[in-house]
C-alpha positions in Angstrom: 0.0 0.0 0.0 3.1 2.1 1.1 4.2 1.7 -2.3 1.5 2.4 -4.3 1.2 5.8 -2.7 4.6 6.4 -3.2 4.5 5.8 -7.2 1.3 7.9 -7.8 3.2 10.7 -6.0 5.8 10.1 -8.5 3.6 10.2 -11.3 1.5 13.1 -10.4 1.5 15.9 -12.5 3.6 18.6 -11.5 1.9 21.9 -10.5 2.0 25.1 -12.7 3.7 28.0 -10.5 1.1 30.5 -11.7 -1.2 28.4 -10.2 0.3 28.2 -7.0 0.5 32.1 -7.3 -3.1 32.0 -7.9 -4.2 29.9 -5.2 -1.4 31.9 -2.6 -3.1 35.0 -4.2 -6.9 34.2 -3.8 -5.6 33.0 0.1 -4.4 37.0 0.7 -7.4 39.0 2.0 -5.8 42.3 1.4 -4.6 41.6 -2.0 -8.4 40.0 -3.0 -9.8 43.6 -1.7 -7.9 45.4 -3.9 -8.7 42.9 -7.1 -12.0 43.7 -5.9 -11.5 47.5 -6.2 -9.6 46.9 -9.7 -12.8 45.0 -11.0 -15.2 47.6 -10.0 -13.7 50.5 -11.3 -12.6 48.6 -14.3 -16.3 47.8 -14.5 -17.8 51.2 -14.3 -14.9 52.5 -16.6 -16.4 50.2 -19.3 -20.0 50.8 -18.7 -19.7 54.6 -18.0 -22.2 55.4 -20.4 -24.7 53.5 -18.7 -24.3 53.6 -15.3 -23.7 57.3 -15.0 -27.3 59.2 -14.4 -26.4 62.3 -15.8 -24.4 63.5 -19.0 -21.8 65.0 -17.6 -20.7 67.2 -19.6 -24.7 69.3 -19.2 -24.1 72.6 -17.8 -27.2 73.8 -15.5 -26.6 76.8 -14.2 -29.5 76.2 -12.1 -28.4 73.7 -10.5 -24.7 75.4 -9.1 -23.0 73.6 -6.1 -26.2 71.6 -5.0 -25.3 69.4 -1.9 -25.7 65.8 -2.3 -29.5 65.0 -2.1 -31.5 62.1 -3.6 -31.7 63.5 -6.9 -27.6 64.8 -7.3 -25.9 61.8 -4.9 -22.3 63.9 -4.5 -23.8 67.0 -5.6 -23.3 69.6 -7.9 -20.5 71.7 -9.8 -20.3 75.8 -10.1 -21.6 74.6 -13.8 -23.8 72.3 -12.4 -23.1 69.5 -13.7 -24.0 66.1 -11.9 -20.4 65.2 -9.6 -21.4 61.5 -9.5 -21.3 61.7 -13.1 -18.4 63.1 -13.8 -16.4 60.6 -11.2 -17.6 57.8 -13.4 -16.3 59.7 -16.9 -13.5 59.8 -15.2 -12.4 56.6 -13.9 -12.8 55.9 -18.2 -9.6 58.6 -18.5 -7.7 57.7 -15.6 -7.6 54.4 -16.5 -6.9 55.2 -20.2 -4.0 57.3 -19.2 -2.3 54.8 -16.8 -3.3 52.1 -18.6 -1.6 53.6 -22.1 1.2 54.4 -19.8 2.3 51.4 -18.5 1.7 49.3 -21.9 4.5 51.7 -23.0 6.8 51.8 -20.0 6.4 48.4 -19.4 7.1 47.7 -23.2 10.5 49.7 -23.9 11.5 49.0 -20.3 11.5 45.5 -20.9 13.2 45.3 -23.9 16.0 47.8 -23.3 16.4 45.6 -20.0 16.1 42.7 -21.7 19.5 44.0 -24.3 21.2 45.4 -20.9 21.1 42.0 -19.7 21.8 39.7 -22.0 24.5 41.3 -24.2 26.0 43.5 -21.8 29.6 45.6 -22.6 29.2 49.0 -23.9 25.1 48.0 -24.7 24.7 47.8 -21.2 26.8 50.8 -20.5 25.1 52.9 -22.2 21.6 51.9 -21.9 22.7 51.9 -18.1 23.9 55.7 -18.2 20.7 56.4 -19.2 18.7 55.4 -16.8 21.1 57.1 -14.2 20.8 60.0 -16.1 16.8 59.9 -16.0 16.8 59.3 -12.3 18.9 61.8 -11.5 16.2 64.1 -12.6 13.1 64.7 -10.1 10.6 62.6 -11.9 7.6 65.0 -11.4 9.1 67.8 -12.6 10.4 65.9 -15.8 7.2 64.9 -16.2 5.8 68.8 -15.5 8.8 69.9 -17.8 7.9 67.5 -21.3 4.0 68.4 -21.1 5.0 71.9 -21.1 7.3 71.7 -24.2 4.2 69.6 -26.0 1.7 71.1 -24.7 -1.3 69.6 -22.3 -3.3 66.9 -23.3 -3.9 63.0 -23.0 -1.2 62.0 -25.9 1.3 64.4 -24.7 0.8 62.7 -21.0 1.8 59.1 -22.4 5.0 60.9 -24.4 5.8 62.3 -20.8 5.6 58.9 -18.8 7.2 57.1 -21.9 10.2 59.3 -21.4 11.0 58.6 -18.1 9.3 55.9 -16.6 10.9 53.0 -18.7 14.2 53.1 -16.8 13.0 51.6 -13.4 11.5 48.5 -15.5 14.7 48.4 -17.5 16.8 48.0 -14.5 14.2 45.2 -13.1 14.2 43.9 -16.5 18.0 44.0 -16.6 18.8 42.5 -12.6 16.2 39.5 -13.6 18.5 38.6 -17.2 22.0 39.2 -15.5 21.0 36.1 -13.1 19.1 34.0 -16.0 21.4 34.4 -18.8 23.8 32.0 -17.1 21.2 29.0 -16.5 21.6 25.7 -17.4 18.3 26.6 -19.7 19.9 29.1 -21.5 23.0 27.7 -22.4 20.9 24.3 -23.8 18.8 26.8 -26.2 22.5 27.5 -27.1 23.3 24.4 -27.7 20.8 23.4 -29.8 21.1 26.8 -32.2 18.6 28.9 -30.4 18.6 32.3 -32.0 19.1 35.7 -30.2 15.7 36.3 -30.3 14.2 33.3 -29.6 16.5 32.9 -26.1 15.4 36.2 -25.4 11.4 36.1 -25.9 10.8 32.5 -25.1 13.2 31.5 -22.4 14.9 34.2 -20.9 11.6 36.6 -20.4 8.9 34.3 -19.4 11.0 33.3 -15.9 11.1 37.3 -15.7 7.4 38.0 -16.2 6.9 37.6 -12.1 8.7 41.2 -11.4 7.2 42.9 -14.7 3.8 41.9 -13.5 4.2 43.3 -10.1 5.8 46.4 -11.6 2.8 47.0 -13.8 0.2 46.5 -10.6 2.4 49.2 -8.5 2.8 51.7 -11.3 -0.6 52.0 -12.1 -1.7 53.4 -9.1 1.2 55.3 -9.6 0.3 56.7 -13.0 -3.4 57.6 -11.6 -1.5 60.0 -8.8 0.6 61.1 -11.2 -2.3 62.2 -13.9 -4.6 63.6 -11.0 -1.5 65.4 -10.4 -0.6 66.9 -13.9 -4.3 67.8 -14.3 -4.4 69.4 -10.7 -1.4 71.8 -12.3 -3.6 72.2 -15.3 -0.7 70.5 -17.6 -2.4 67.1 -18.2 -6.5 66.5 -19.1 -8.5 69.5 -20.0 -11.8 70.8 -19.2 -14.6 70.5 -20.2 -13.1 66.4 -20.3 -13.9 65.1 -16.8 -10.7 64.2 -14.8 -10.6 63.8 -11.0 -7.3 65.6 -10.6 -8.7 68.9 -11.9 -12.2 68.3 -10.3 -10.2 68.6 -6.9 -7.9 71.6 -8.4 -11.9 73.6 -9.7 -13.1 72.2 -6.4 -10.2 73.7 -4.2 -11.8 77.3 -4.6 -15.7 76.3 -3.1 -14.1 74.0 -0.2 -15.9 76.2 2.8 -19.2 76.7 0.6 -19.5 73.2 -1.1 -16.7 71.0 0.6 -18.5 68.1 -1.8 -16.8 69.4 -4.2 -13.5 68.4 -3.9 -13.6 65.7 -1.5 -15.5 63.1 -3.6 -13.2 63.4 -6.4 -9.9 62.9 -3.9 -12.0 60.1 -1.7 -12.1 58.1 -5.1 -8.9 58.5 -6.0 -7.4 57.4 -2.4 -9.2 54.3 -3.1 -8.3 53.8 -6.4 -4.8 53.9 -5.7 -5.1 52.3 -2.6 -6.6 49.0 -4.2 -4.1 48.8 -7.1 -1.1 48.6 -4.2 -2.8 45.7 -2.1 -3.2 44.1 -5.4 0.6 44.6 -6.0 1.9 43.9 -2.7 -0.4 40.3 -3.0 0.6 39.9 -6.1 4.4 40.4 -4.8 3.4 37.7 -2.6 2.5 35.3 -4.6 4.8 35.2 -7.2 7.9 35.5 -4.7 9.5 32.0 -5.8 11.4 31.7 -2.0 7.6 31.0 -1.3 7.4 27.8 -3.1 7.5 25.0 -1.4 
């Protein structure tokens, strides 16, 4: 009996390790509340059209800075416009911007990291000195400085986090290659004839994916501040387009008369940002291979 129970233990298939990240994952209460947050604004980012009562976009003049009430749930604008309304529309261009964002960063990051790595010498060098040169810049202000050569606007924002916020991927990217490049795994695909390319996209970066992932996660939330930010200084999304960053800047001016105003807008984004991190740090978590047992 002993020994059957040993060979079917031998024979069983061996687990995937994303799905041991997904079952340590679903197991982290923190990290499941912000998926849950993700979802939901995800959702209502979608179905904005829908779900929103109120165009928001309608000016009303009769309607300025109503307090929340049964018929306007967060209240009014000074144009009054529905606020509720506006949050939703919103959540569609936050998401848009750090959604756009990342794919980029996350895109030229990982390949620039990916060349760092593998090839090293003077293409490391100099893809290296780079990055060193970016960080040594404050990264808000860069930011501030390339939408006010190009001008404000959504596809000027993505230029602007394209510029800079590659290099902390890349060097990620580049630590993760540096340790793979010398596995057994690597120098079999040489072996056999493996191309450059073919090392690089189908061995090499799948057993890097874990960090990228948890990048993305992180940087999202980062890239919602960061756009509630640019729009609060008037540099990134602009009116009449609704954006919470410059709903809490137009809000700033009625905060003793209509303290609604402002506050829903920076309530949301507290919690937007806030679920994107639990969802990072879980997914940190759960994709930490010293975890595996």
């Amino acid at each position: 009996m002993a020994d059957e129970l040993i060979l079917q233990q031998s024979i069983r298939k061996p687990r995937s390790l994303w799905k041991i990240a997904w079952k340590r994952l679903v197991k982290n209460r923190l990290a499941l509340v912000g998926l849950s947050i993700v979802l939901i604004i995800i959702f209502i980012a979608i179905f904005a059209n829908y779900i929103a009562p109120y165009d928001p976009l309608k000016v009303d003049l009769s309607k300025y800075l109503l307090p929340p009430s049964r018929e306007h749930l967060l209240g009014t604008d000074e144009f009054g416009r529905d606020i509720l309304s506006r949050i939703i529309f919103g959540a569609r261009v936050s998401l848009q911007i750090g959604f756009f964002a990342q794919v980029i960063s996350i895109s030229l990051g990982t390949v620039l990291g990916l060349l760092a790595g593998f090839y090293g010498g003077w293409v490391d060098d100099v893809i290296m000195r780079i990055v060193e040169i970016l960080f040594a810049f404050p990264f808000l202000l860069f930011v501030i400085a390339v939408v006010a050569v190009f001008g404000p606007g959504i596809q000027n924002l993505y230029l602007a986090v394209a510029l800079i916020g590659w290099a902390g991927v890349s060097r990620i990217v580049r630590g993760q290659v540096l340790s793979l490049r010398e596995r057994d795994f690597v120098a079999s695909a040489r072996a056999v004839g493996a191309g450059t390319l073919r090392i690089l996209f189908k061995h090499i970066l799948p057993n890097a994916l874990s960090p990228i992932i948890i990048e993305a996660t992180l940087g999202m939330g980062g890239m919602i501040m960061l756009e509630a930010g640019l729009s609060f200084l008037g540099l990134g999304v602009q009116a009449p387009t609704p954006s919470w960053g410059s709903m809490v800047q137009a809000g700033l001016a009625y905060m003793r008369s209509a303290w609604w105003y402002p506050v829903f807008p920076g309530i949301v984004i507290m919690i937007v940002v806030f679920g994107f991190n639990l969802l990072g740090d879980g997914l940190r978590d759960a994709l930490d291979p010293r975890l595996y047992i």
